[in-house]
Each structure stands twice: as C-alpha cells, then as structure tokens.
C-alpha positions in Angstrom: 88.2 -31.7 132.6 91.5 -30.2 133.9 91.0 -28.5 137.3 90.3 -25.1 136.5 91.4 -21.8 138.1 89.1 -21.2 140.6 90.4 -24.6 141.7 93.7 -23.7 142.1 93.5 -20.5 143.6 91.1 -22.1 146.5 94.2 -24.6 146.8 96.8 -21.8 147.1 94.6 -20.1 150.4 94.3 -23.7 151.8 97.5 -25.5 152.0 99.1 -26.9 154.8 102.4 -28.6 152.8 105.3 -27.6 155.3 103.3 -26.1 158.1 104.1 -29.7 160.4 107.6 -29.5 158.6 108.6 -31.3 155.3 108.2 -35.2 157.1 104.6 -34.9 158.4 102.1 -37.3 157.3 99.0 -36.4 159.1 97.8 -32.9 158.3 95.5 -31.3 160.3 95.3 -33.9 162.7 98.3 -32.7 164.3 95.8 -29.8 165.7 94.7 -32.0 168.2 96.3 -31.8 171.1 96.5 -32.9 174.8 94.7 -29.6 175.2 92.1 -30.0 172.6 91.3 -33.8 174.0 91.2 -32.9 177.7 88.9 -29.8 177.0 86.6 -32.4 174.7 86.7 -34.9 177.4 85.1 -31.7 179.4 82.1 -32.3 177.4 80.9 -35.1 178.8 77.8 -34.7 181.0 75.9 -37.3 181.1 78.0 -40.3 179.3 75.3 -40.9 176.7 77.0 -43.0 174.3 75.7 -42.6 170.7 77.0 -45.3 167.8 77.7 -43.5 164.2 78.6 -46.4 162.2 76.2 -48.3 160.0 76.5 -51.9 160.4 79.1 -53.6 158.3 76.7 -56.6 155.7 77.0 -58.3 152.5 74.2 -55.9 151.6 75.6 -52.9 152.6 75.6 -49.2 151.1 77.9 -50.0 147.9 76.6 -50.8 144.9 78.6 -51.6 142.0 79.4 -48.4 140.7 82.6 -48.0 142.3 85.3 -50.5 140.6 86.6 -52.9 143.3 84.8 -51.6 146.6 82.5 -54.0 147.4 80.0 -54.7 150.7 81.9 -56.9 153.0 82.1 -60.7 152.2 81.8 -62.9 155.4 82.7 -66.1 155.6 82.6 -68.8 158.7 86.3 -70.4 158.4 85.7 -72.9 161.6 82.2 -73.4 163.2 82.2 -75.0 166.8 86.1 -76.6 165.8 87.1 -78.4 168.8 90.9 -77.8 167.8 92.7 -80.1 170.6 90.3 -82.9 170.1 86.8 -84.4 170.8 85.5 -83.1 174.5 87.8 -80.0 174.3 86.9 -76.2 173.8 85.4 -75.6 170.6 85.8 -72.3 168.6 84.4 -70.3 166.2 86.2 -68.2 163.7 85.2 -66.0 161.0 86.8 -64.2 157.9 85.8 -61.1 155.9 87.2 -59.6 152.2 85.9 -56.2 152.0 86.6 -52.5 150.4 88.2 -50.6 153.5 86.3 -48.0 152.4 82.7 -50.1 152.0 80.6 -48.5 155.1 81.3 -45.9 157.5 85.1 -44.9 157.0 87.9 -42.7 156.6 89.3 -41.3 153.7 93.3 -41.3 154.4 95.5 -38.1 153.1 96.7 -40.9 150.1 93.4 -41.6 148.7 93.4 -39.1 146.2 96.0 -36.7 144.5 96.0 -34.5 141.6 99.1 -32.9 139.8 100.8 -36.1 140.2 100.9 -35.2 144.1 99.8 -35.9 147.5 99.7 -34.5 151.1 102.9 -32.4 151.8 103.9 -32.4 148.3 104.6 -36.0 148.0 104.9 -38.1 144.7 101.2 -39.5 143.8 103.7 -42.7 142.2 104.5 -43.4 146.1 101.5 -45.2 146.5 102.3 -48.6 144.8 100.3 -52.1 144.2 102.5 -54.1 146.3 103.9 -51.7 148.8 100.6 -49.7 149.0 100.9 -45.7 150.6 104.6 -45.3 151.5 103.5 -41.9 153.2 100.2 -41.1 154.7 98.9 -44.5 155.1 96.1 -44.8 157.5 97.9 -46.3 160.3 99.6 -42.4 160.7 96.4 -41.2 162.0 97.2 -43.1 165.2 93.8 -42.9 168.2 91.9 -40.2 166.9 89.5 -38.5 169.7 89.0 -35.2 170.4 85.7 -32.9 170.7 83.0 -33.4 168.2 80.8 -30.8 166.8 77.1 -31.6 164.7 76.6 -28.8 162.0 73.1 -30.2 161.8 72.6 -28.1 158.0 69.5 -30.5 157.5 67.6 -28.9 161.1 69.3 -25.7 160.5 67.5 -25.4 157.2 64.4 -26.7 158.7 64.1 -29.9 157.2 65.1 -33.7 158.4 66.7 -34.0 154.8 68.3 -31.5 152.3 67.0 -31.9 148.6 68.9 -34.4 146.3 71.7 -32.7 144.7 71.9 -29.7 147.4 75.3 -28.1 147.8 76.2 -27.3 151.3 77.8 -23.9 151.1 79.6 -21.9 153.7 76.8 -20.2 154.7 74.6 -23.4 155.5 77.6 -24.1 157.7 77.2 -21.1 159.7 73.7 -21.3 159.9 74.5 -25.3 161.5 76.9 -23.1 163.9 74.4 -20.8 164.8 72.0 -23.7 165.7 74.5 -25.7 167.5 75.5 -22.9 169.9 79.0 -22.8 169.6 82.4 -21.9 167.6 83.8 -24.7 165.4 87.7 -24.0 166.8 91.5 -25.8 166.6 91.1 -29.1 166.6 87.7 -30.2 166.2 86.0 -32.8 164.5 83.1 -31.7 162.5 80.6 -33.8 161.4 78.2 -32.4 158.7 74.5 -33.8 158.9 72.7 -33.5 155.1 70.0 -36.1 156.4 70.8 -38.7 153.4 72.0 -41.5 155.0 67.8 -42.0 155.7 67.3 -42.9 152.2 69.9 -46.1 152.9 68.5 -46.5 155.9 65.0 -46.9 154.4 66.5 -49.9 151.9 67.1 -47.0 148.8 70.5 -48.0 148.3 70.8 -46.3 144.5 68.9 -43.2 145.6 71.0 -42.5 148.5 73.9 -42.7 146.0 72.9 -40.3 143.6 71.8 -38.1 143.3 73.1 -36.3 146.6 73.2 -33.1 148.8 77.2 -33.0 149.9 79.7 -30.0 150.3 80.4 -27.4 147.9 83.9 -26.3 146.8 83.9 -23.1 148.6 83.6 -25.2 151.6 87.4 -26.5 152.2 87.9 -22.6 152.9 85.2 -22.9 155.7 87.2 -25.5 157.7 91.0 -24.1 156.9 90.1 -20.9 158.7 88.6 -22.7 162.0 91.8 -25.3 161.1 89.3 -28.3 161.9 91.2 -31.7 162.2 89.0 -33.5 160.0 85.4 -34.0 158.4 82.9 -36.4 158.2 79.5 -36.4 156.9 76.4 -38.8 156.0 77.1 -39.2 152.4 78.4 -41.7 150.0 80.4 -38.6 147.8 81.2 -36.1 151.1 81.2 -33.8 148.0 77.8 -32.8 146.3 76.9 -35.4 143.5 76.7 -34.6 140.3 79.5 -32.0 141.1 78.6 -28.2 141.4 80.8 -27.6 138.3 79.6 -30.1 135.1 82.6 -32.5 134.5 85.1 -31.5 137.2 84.8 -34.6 139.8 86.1 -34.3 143.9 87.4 -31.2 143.6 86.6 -31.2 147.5 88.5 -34.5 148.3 91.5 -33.2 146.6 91.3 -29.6 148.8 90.7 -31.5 151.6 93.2 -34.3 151.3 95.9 -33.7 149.4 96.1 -29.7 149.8 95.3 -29.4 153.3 95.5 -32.8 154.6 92.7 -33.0 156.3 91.0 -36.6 157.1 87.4 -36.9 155.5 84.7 -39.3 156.6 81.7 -40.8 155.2 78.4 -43.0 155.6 78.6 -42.0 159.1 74.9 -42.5 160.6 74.1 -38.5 162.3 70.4 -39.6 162.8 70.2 -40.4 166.3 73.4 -38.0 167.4 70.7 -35.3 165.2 67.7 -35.8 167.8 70.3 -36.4 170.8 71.5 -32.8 170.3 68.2 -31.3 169.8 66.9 -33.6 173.0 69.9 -31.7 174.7 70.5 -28.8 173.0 74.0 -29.1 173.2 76.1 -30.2 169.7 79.5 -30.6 170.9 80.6 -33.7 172.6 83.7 -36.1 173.1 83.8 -38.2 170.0 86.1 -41.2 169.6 87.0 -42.6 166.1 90.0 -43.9 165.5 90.6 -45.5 162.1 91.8 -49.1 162.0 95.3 -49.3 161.4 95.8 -50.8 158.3 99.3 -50.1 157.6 99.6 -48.4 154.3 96.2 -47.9 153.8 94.6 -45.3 151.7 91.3 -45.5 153.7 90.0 -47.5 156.7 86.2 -48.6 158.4 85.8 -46.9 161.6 83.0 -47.5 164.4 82.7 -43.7 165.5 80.9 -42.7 168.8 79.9 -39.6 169.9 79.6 -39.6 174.3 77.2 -36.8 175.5 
C-alpha cells in the first residue's frame, strides 16, 4: 500500500535532512561527540565486558525468506599450506561469502528509501549494482562507541519475553527508562530488549522470525526527541512483524533511516547484558560497536560489546 498520511506527517516532525548541512552522510551519529564518548567511558566500573553478537554459522538466524541474504558460507582455502616449501611455516586460511546483513548487524542510512529517496534527500538511484551506495555507505559510520543504554521493555513489563507480535510503543519505552534509572540523552546508543532472540537461541529459527514483538511507528518520535545516535534491538524485523498497520511494511526503517538517519541494529543478543544490569542495577555502560567498513555498503556485521 502507499505510505499513508499518518506516515508522512510522523516523517515531517522527524527529519534531520540539512540539520549536519546538505553533504552529511551519517545522521544522527554525528551526536556523538568527544563529550558524549568521554562521559560514556565514565561508565565503566568494574570493566565487565559483555559480547552482544550471535555467533556468525552456516546455520545461522536466516532462513530463506529474505531473497539473497544467506547464513555465512565458510570455506577452508589452504589447510596447514607450507607456502615456501617442505619444513617451512605452514598456514591456514579461510574464506567466507555471506549477506552482510546475515547475524548481528547494522542497517546503514542506504538500506532503505521510499519516495525515490534517501538520507539527506539523496537520489534512492545513487545506490547502483556495480558501484553500490555512492552516499551513506557503511564505511561513513567510521568507530562507533559511545554510552550504551538497555531499555529492558521485556523486565520492564515483567516478563523475560514480550508476546509474539507485541508492538513496543512509546510508553513501554518509558517504562524501560524508568527501570533502567536514567535519561536516554544526545548521543546515546539504545538498545531495545523484546526477549526474542531466546526463541533462536533455543534452535526456533522460524518462530523467532515471525511472528515478532518489534517497535511501533510512533516509536521513531520517541528517539528524535532524546536525538539518540542509533538503535538496536534483538529482532530479525527491528519493526513489529506482521506490521501494526495491515499491508504497510518498515515504515519504522524508513523513519529511522532515511528520514532521520539514524543507524538501526538487529539480532543483537541482550540476554546476558539483561541479567548483568539487573545483577548491577545499573543500564547504562560504554558500548563499542563499530560496523565493519565495507565501503559502500548498505549494511554491515558487527561484534558489539557492552563494558560494565
């Protein structure tokens, strides 16, 4: 269906085109600041380092129902090669063919457009087959670290996992604020915790798919007015699947990506950084999760970690 009214007028209160100037290409991260990092470094207390990414497998989270991004495909190119001869150093070298966006990634600000646009009002045709994303490609986002903040929704609501199909709305947001003792602000990093990533973890690959607790529409709103630097969440959509709204599909990627240009993450594993936080009682920490830098890239894996 064409993206309907309420769609648009969301888009008008959250758009960041021009606010970095005409030539920016990363959005909201430019909110993070020396500032913002040295404060987040501040966080660190004990230097509990907690891993976010699952593990990258030829039976990983995707299934087949999205065209062309498959589970990474591993292959051994040299096994104990002794290169310079019999008697000399032998190596080992591997190669992999995989959708960057397979396991726990990035979405870039050129992954999705609508209107024919991207980010900052760029042509959607700027992203090409050969050439790839002209503007916005992955490789802008550059080392991306700054403070971290859990909106726990699934502990907030009092449950380790939302229902299938629940729609995080601003107010299960603040209720996550509430819980986690402190003021999303400039420059943060929030990473939304539905509890779904259990069903992959417990081998239910289709289940965990769909159908899936993920953010509402009226959510984008939520972040532009604490101007977060980007999301990430425990989902294979982000977005709640099957959409809030029958027939109109990632609404919430296009708010966040292309009208506010704001990175988005998912299958990011928040289980153990969930019980870490409660263990503490503290949700805000230094989190480091650059994307790698493939240049032109409309996505990218990344190996999060947030350090208590």
């Amino acid at each position: 269906m064409p993206l309907p009214a309420e769609f648009h007028e969301i888009a008008k209160r959250v758009n960041n085109w021009g606010r970095w100037g005409t030539a920016d290409e990363i959005g909201t991260l430019n909110l993070i600041t020396d500032a913002v990092v040295r404060e987040a470094a501040a966080t660190i207390r004990t230097g509990r380092r907690i891993p976010l990414a699952v593990p990258l497998r030829q039976d990983g989270i995707q299934t087949g129902v999205i065209p062309g991004r498959i589970n990474p495909l591993h292959t051994m190119i040299a096994v104990n090669f002794e290169m310079f001869g019999p008697g000399t150093v032998a190596t080992s070298d591997d190669a992999v063919t995989m959708g960057l966006q397979a396991g726990t990634h990035w979405d870039g600000l050129a992954h999705v457009s609508h209107t024919g646009r991207i980010y900052n009002g760029r042509p959607a045709a700027s992203i090409t087959t050969h050439d790839r994303a002209a503007f916005s490609g992955i490789e802008k986002a550059g080392p991306l670290v700054s403070r971290g903040v859990l909106l726990d929704v699934a502990r907030a609501r009092g449950t380790e996992r939302l229902p299938e199909g629940h729609t995080v709305t601003p107010e299960d947001l603040d209720a996550a604020e509430e819980l986690a003792g402190t003021t999303v602000r400039p420059g943060d990093i929030a990473l939304v915790r539905t509890g779904q990533i259990q069903r992959y973890l417990a081998g239910e690959k289709e289940a965990y798919a769909y159908p899936s607790p993920g953010l509402s529409l009226r959510t984008p709103e939520w972040f532009h007015a604490r101007d977060v630097a980007a999301v990430a969440n425990d989902t294979l959509t982000f977005e709640v699947f099957p959409p809030e709204i029958e027939d109109l599909w990632m609404p919430v990627h296009a708010l966040d990506l292309v009208e506010m240009g704001m990175l988005q993450g998912q299958n990011w594993n928040l289980e153990e950084l969930s019980d870490a936080c409660a263990e503490e009682g503290r949700y805000a920490f230094l989190l480091s999760a650059p994307p790698e830098p493939f240049v032109g890239g409309t996505g990218a894996p990344v190996a999060p970690v947030a350090i208590l």
